[in-house]
C-alpha positions in Angstrom: 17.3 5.1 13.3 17.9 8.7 14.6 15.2 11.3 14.4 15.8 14.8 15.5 13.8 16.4 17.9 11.6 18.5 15.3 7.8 18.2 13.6 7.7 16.6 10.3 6.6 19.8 8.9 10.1 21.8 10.5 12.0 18.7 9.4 10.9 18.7 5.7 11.4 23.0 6.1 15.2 22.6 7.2 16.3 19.2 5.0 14.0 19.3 1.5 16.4 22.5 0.2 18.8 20.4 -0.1 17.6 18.0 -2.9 16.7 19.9 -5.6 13.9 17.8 -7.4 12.1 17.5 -3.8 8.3 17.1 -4.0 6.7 18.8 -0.9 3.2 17.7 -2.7 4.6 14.4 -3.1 5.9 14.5 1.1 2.1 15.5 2.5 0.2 13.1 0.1 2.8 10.2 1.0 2.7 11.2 4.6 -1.3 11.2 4.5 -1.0 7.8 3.2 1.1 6.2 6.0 -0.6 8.8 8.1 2.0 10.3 9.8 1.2 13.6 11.7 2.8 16.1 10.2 2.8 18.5 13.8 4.0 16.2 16.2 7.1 16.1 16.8 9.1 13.0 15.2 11.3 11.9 18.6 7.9 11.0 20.6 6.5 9.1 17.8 7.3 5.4 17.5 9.7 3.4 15.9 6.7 2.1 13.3 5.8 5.9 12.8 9.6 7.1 12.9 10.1 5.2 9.6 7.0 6.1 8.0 8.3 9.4 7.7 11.3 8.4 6.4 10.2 6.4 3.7 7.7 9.4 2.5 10.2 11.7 3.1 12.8 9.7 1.0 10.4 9.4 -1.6 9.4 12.5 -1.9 13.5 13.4 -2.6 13.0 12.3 -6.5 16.5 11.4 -6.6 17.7 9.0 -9.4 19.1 6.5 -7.1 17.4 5.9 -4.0 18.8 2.9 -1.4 16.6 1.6 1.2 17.6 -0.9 4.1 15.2 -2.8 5.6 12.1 -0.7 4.7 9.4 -3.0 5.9 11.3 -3.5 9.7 8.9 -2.2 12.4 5.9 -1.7 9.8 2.2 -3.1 10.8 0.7 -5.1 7.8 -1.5 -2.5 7.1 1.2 -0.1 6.8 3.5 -2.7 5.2 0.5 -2.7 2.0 0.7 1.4 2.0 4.1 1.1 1.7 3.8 -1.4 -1.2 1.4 1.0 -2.9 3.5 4.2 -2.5 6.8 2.7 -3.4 5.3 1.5 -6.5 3.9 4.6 -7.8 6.9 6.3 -7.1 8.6 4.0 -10.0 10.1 4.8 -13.1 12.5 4.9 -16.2 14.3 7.9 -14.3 14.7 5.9 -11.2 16.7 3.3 -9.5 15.6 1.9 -6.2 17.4 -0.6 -4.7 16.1 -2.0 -1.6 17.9 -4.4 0.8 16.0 -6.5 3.0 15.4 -9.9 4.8 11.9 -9.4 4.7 11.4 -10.9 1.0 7.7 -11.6 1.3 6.7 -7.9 2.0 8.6 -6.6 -1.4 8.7 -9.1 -3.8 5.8 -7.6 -6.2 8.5 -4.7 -6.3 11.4 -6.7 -6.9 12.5 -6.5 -10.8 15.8 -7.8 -10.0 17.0 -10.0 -7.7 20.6 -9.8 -6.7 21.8 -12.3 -3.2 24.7 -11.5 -1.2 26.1 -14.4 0.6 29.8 -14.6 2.5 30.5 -11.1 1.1 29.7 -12.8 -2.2 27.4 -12.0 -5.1 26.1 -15.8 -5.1 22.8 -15.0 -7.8 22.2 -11.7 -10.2 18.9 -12.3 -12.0 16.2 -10.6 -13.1 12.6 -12.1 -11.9 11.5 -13.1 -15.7 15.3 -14.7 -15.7 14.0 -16.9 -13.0 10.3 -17.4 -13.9 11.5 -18.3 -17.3 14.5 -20.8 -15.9 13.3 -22.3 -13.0 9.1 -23.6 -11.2 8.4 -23.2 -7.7 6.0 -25.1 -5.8 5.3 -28.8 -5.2 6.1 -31.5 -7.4 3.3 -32.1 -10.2 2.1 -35.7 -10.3 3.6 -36.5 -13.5 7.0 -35.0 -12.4 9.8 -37.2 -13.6 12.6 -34.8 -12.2 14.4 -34.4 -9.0 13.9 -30.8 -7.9 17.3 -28.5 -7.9 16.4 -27.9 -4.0 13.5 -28.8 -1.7 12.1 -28.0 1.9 9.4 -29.2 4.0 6.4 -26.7 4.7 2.9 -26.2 6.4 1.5 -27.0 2.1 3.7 -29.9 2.3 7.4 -30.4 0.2 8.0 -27.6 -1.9 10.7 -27.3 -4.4 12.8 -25.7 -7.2 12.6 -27.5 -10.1 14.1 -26.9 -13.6 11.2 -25.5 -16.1 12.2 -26.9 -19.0 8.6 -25.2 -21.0 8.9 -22.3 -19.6 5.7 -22.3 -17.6 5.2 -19.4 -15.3 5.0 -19.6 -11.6 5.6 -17.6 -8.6 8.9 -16.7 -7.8 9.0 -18.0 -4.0 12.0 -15.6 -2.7 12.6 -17.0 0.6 12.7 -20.5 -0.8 15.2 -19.2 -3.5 17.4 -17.4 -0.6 17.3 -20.9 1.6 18.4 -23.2 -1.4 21.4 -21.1 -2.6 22.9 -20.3 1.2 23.0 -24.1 1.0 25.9 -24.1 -1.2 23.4 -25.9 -3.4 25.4 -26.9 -6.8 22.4 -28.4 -8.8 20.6 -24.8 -8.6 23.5 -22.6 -9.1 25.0 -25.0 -11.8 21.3 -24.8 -13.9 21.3 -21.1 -13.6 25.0 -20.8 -14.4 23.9 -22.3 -17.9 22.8 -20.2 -20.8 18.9 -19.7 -21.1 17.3 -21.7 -23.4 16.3 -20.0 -26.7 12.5 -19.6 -27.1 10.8 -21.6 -29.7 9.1 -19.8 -32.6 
């Protein structure tokens, strides 16, 4: 990431006229929260506080679409939370965010949607009720009479994909997710190629 050579105050002076529905409110309060300095000047700051700035900054722009690549990279955990916060608050119906990232488990209480690219291919396009509704995460229950679609050995033990047959909710583990379909694994993509089951009334 490049960073001129200016405050964040003369950076948010020189670049906010250009988006019209920028929040300069919205850029201090965002900034306060990450606590970036506003007077120091952004090229002597680290990479950590470098990108804290552009986040609030990027925030504070109020555009309708709004892309962000590896947000979380270079974050503490206490700044990775503040980010969490911010990002969420900044959500809405006039508002797109799309986020790309490796880091799953520091975004995926933002994550409505989850779409995988894999070989320059779209390999899943779901939403996270999609999969909560379709598919169980975790270990195998001890009445379980199915194979799970894909499973991996952890610190808590084997933990799987299984089909969810009643719809019981569970935690949608992302990374595990990620790890089964780059495994060209037919069972999981063949389950969630099928229609979703209609819901009982």
């Amino acid at each position: 990431m490049h960073v001129p050579s200016l405050t964040a105050e003369q950076f948010v002076a020189s670049t906010a006229p250009f988006y019209p529905r920028f929040d300069r409110a919205q850029a201090a309060e965002y900034m306060r929260e990450l606590e970036v300095p506003a007077h120091a000047k952004l090229s002597a700051q680290s990479f950590g506080q470098q990108k804290k700035f552009m986040i609030a900054f990027a925030l504070a722009t109020n555009t309708g679409l709004l892309v962000l690549d590896e947000p979380t990279n270079g974050l503490d955990i206490p700044s990775k939370a503040q980010f969490r916060k911010i990002v969420a608050s900044a959500l809405g119906d006039e508002r797109c965010v799309i986020i790309s990232t490796h880091q799953v488990r520091d975004l995926d209480a933002l994550i409505d949607t989850v779409v995988v690219v894999h070989d320059r291919r779209i390999v899943l396009n779901h939403s996270i009720d999609d999969l909560t509704e379709r598919l169980r995460f975790g270990a195998a229950r001890p009445d379980e009479a199915q194979l799970p679609l894909y499973a991996e050995a952890s610190v808590r033990g084997q933990q799987g994909i299984w089909p969810n047959p009643d719809g019981r909710p569970s935690r949608v583990d992302l990374e595990l997710l990620f790890n089964a379909l780059v495994s060209n694994n037919t069972a999981l993509s063949t389950h969630l190629a099928q229609p979703a089951h209609e819901p009982a009334f």
